[in-house]
FIFI-622730 format. One record per residue (C-alpha): residue number from 0; residue in one letter; x, y, z. Coordinates in nm, 4 decimals, decimal comma, padded with zeros to 6 digits. Layout:
<pts>
<pt NUM; a; <X; Y; Z>>
...
</pts>
This chain:
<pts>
<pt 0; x; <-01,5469; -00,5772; 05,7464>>
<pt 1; x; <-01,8951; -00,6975; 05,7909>>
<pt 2; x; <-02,1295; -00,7594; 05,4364>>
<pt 3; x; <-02,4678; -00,7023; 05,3444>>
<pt 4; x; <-02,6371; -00,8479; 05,0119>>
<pt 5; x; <-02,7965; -00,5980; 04,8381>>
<pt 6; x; <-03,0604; -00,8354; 04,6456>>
<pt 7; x; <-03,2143; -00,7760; 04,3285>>
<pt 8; x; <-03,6401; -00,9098; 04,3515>>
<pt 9; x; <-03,6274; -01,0057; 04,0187>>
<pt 10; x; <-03,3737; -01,2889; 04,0336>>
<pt 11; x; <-03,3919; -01,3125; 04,4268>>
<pt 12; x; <-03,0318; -01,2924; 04,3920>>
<pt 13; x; <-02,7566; -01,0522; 04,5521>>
<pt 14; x; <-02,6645; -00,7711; 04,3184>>
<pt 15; x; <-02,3704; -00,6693; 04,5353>>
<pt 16; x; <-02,2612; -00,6902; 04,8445>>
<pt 17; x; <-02,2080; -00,3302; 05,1657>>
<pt 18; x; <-01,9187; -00,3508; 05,3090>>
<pt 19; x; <-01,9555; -00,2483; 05,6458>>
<pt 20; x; <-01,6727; -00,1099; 05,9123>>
<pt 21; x; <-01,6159; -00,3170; 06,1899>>
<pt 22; x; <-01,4087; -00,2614; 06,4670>>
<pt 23; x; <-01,1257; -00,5383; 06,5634>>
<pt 24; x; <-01,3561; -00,6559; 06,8992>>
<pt 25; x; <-01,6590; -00,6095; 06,6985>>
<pt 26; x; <-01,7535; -00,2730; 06,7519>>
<pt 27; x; <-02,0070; -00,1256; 06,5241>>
<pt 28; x; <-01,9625; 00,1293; 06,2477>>
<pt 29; x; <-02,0515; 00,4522; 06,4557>>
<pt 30; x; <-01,8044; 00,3587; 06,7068>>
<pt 31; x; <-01,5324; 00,3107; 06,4669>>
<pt 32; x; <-01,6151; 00,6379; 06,2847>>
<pt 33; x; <-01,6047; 00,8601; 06,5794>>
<pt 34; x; <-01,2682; 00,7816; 06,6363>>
<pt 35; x; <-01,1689; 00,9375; 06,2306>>
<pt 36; x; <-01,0150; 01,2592; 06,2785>>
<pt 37; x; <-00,8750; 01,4913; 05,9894>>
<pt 38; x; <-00,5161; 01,3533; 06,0635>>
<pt 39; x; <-00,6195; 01,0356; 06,0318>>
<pt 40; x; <-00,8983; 00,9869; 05,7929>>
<pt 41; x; <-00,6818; 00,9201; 05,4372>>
<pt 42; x; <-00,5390; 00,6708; 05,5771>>
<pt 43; x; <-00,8789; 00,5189; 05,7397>>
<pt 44; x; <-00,9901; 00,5514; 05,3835>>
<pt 45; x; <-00,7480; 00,4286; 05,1838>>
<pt 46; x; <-00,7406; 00,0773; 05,4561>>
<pt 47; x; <-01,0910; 00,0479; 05,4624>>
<pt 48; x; <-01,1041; 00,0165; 05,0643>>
<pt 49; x; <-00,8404; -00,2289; 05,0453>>
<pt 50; x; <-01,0030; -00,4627; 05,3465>>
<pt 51; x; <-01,3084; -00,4333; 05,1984>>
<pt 52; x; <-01,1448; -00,5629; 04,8777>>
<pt 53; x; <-00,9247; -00,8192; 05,0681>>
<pt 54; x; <-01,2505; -00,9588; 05,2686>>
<pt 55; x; <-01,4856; -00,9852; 05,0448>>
<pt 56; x; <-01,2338; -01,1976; 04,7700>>
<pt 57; x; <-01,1795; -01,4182; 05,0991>>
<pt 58; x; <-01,5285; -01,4437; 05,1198>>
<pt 59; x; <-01,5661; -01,5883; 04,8314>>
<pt 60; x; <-01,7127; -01,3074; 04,5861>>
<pt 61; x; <-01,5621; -01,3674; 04,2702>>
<pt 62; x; <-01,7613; -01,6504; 04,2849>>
<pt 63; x; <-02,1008; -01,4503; 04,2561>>
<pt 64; x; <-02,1716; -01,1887; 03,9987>>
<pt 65; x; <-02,2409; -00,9654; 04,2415>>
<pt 66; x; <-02,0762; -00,6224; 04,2880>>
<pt 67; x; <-01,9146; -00,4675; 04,6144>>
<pt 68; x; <-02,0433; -00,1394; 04,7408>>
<pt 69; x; <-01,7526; 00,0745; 04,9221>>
<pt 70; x; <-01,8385; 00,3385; 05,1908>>
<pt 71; x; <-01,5734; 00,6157; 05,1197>>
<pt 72; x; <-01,5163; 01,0036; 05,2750>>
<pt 73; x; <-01,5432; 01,2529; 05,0124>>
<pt 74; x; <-01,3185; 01,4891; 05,2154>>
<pt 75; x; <-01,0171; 01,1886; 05,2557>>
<pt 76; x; <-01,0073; 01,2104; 04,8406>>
<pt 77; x; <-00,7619; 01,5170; 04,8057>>
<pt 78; x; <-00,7673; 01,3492; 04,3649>>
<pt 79; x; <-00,9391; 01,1126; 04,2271>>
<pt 80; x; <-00,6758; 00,9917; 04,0433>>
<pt 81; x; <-00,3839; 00,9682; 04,2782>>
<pt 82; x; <-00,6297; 00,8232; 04,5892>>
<pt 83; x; <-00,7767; 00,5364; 04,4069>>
<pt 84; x; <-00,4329; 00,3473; 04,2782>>
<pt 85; x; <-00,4224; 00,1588; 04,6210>>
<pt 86; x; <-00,7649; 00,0467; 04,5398>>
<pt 87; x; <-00,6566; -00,0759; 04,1738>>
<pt 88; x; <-00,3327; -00,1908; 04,2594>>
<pt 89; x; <-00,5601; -00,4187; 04,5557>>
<pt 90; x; <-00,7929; -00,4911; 04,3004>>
<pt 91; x; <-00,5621; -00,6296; 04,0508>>
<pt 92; x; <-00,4107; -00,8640; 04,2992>>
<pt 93; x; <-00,6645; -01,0082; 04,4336>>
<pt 94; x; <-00,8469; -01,0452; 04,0862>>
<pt 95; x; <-01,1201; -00,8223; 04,1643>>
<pt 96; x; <-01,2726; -00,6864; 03,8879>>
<pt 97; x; <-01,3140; -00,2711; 03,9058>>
<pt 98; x; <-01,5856; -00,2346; 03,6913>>
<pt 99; x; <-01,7849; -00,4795; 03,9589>>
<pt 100; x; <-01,6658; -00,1778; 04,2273>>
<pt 101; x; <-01,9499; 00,0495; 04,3292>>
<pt 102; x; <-01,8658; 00,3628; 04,5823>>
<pt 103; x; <-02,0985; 00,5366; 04,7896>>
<pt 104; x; <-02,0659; 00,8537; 05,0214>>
<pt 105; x; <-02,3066; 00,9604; 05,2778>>
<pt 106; x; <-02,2590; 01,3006; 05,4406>>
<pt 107; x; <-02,4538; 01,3776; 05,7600>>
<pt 108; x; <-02,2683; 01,7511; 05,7218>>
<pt 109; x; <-02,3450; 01,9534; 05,4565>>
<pt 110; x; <-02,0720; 01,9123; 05,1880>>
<pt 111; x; <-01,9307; 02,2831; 05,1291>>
<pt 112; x; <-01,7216; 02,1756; 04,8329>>
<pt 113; x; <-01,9934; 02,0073; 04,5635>>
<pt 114; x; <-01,7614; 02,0772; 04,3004>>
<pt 115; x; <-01,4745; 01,8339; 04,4389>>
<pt 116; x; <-01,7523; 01,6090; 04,4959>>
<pt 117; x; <-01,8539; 01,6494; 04,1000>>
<pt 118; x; <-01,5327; 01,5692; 04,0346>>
<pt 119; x; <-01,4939; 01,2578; 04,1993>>
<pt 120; x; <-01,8330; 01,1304; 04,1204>>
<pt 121; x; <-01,7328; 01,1886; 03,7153>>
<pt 122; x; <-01,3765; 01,0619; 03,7591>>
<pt 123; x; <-01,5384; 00,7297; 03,8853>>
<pt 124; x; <-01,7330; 00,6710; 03,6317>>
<pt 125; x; <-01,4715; 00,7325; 03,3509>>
<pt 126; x; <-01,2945; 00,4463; 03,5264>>
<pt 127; x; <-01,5603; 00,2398; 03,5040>>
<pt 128; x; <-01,6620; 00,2566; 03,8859>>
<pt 129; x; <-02,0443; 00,2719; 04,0047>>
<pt 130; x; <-02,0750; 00,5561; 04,2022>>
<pt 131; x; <-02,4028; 00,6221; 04,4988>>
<pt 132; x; <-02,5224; 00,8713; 04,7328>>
<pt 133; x; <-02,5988; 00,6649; 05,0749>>
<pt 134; x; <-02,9069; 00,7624; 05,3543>>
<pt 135; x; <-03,1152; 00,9515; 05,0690>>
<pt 136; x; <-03,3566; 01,1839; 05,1986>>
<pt 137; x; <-03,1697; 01,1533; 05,5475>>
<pt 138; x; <-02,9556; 01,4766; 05,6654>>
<pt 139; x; <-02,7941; 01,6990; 05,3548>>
<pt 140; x; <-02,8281; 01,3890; 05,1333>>
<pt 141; x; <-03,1600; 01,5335; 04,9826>>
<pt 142; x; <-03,2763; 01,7009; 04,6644>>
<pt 143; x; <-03,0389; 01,9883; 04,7312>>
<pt 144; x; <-02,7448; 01,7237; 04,6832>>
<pt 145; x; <-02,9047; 01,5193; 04,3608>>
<pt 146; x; <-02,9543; 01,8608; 04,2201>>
<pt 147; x; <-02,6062; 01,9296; 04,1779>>
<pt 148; x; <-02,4532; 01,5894; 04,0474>>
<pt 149; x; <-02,6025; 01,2696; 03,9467>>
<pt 150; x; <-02,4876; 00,9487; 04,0729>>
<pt 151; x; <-02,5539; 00,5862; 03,9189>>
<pt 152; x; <-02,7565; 00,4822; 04,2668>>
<pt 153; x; <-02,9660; 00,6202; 04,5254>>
<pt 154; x; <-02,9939; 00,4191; 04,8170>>
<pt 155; x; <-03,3173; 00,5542; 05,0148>>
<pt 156; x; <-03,2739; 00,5815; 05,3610>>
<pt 157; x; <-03,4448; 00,4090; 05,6320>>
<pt 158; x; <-03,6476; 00,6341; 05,7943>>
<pt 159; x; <-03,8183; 00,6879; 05,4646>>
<pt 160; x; <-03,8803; 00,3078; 05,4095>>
<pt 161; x; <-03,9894; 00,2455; 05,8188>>
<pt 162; x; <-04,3460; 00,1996; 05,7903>>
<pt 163; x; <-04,3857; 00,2320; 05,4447>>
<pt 164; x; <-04,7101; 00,0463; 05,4042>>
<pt 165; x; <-04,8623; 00,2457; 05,6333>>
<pt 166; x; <-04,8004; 00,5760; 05,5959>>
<pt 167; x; <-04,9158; 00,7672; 05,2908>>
<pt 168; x; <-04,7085; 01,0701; 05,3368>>
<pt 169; x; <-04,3580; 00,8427; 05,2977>>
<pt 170; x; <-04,5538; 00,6317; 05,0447>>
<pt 171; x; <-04,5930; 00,9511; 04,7853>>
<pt 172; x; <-04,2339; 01,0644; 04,8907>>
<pt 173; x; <-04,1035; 00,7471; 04,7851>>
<pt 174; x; <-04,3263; 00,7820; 04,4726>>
<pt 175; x; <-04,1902; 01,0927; 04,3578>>
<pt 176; x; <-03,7883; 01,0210; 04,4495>>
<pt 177; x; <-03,8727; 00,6762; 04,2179>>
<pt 178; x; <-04,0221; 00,9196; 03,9414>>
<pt 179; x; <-03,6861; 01,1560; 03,9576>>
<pt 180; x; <-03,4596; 00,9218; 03,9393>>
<pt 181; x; <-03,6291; 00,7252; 03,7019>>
<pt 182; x; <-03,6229; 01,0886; 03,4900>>
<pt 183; x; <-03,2550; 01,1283; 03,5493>>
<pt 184; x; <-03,1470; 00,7338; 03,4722>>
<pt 185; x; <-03,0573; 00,6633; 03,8118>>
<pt 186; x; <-03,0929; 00,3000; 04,0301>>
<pt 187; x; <-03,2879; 00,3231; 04,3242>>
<pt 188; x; <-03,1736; 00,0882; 04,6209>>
<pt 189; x; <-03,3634; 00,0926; 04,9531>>
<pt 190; x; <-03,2221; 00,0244; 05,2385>>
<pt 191; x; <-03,3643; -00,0672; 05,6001>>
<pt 192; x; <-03,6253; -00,3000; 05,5292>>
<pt 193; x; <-03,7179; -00,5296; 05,8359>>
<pt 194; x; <-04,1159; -00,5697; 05,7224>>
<pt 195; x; <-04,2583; -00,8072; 05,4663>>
<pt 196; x; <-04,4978; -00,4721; 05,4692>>
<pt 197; x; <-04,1931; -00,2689; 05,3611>>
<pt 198; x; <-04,0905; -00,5120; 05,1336>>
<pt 199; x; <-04,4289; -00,5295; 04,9662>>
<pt 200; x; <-04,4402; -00,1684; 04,9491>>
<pt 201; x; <-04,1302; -00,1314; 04,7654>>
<pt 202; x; <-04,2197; -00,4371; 04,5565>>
<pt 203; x; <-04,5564; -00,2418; 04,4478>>
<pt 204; x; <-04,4026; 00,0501; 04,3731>>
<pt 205; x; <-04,1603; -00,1086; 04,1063>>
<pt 206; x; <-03,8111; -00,0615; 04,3620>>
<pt 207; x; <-03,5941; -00,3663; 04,2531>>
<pt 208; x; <-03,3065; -00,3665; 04,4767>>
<pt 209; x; <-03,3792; -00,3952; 04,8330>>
<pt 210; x; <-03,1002; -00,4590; 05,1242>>
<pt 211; x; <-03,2341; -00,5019; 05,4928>>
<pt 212; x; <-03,2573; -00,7379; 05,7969>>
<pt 213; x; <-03,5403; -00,8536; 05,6308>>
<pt 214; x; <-03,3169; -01,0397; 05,3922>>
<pt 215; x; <-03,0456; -01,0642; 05,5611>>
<pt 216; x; <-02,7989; -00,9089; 05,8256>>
<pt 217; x; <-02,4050; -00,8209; 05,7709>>
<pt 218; x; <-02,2293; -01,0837; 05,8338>>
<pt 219; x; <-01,8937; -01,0462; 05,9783>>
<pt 220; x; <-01,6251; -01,1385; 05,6936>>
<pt 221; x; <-01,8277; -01,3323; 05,5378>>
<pt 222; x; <-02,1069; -01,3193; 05,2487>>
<pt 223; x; <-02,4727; -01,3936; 05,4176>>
<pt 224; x; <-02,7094; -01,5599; 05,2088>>
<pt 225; x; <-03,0353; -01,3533; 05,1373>>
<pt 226; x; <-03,3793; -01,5213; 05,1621>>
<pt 227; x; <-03,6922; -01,3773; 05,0027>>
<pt 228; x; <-04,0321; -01,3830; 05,2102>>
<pt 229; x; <-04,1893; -01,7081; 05,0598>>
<pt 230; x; <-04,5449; -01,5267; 04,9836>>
<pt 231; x; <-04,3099; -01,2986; 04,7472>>
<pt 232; x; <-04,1433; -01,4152; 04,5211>>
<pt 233; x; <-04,3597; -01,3858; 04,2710>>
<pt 234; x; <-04,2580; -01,1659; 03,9879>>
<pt 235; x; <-04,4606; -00,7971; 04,0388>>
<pt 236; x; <-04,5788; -00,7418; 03,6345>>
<pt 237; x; <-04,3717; -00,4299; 03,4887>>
<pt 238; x; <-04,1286; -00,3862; 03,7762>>
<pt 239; x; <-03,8574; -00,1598; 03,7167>>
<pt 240; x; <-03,5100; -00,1329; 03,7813>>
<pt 241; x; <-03,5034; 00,2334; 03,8184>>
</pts>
């Protein structure tokens, strides 16, 4: 596993930490998933959690307040219930607190079952798990999706932050995801930034968790160290965390 900090502006601090797939000679997540077939992809699932867990506890996590975000497939959890006991049991014995535990699912197909998704989204959170929809506003993971269940974070895609500062159509797109989630009590995270532009942007329009080259890149088993841009760190009066 490779991590990312996600930082939070405010404090200039990570808030959690992505773990990221890697492959064993350093292959990159898109190589890795290609080779997850249907036979295969519980266990993938189920491994990637408890490496994830494992690495980041190496890393040195628990000494941070920060959380650790989980990439998981929605069509690997067959029940909530039974799937996630690895993940406890690995969480107990490393001393990883689960309430710290944050899952997100990106689906570049359309999900045809929402319902099973519903069901795992709300038997996260009765366990006291943060739960996120990853690449908003990038393939299926749209209104559509957010329309149908709620999830504690939003992490805004990329191709909606590229360019930000400059572009007036993504600017009021951003503006009006920001003003629906803030409606519906949900964390926006975007994700992506390489610009102090960007980051500006975001800054401006109240987004308080940002995670990006900018900051940082994943760093492979190990917990990179974010860095502001100097002319920012400034507090922005009346950000939000929503």
């Amino acid at each position: 596993m490779a991590y990312q900090p996600i930082v939070d502006i405010e404090s200039g601090r990570p808030f959690a930490f992505e773990a990221l797939v890697r492959g064993i000679n350093g292959e990159g997540a898109g190589e890795v998933l290609a080779r997850v077939t249907p036979q295969n992809r519980y266990a993938f699932d189920q491994q990637c959690r408890v490496a994830a867990i494992e690495g980041a506890v190496a890393a040195g996590i628990l000494d941070t307040n920060a959380r650790l975000s989980i990439n998981f497939l929605p069509n690997a959890v067959y029940s909530p219930v039974a799937c996630i006991q690895l993940t406890l049991k690995t969480a107990k014995r490393t001393g990883f607190p689960t309430d710290r535990l944050i899952f997100e699912f990106t689906e570049n197909e359309q999900i045809a079952d929402t319902d099973h998704v519903q069901t795992i989204v709300d038997s996260y959170r009765k366990m006291g798990f943060g739960t996120a929809i990853d690449d908003f506003g990038a393939g299926h993971a749209g209104l559509g999706l957010l329309a149908k269940f709620q999830t504690d974070y939003i992490k805004l895609d990329m191709d909606l932050v590229r360019g930000l500062d400059t572009s007036m159509p993504r600017r009021l797109i951003v503006e009006g995801v920001l003003r629906i989630a803030r409606s519906l009590g949900i964390t926006v995270i975007a994700e992506g930034i390489e610009t102090v532009g960007e980051y500006e942007a975001l800054r401006t329009l109240g987004v308080r968790y940002i995670q990006g080259y900018l900051l940082a890149r994943p760093g492979f088993k190990v917990l990179p160290e974010a860095a502001l841009p100097e002319e920012s760190k400034t507090p922005v009066a009346q950000a939000s965390s929503r």
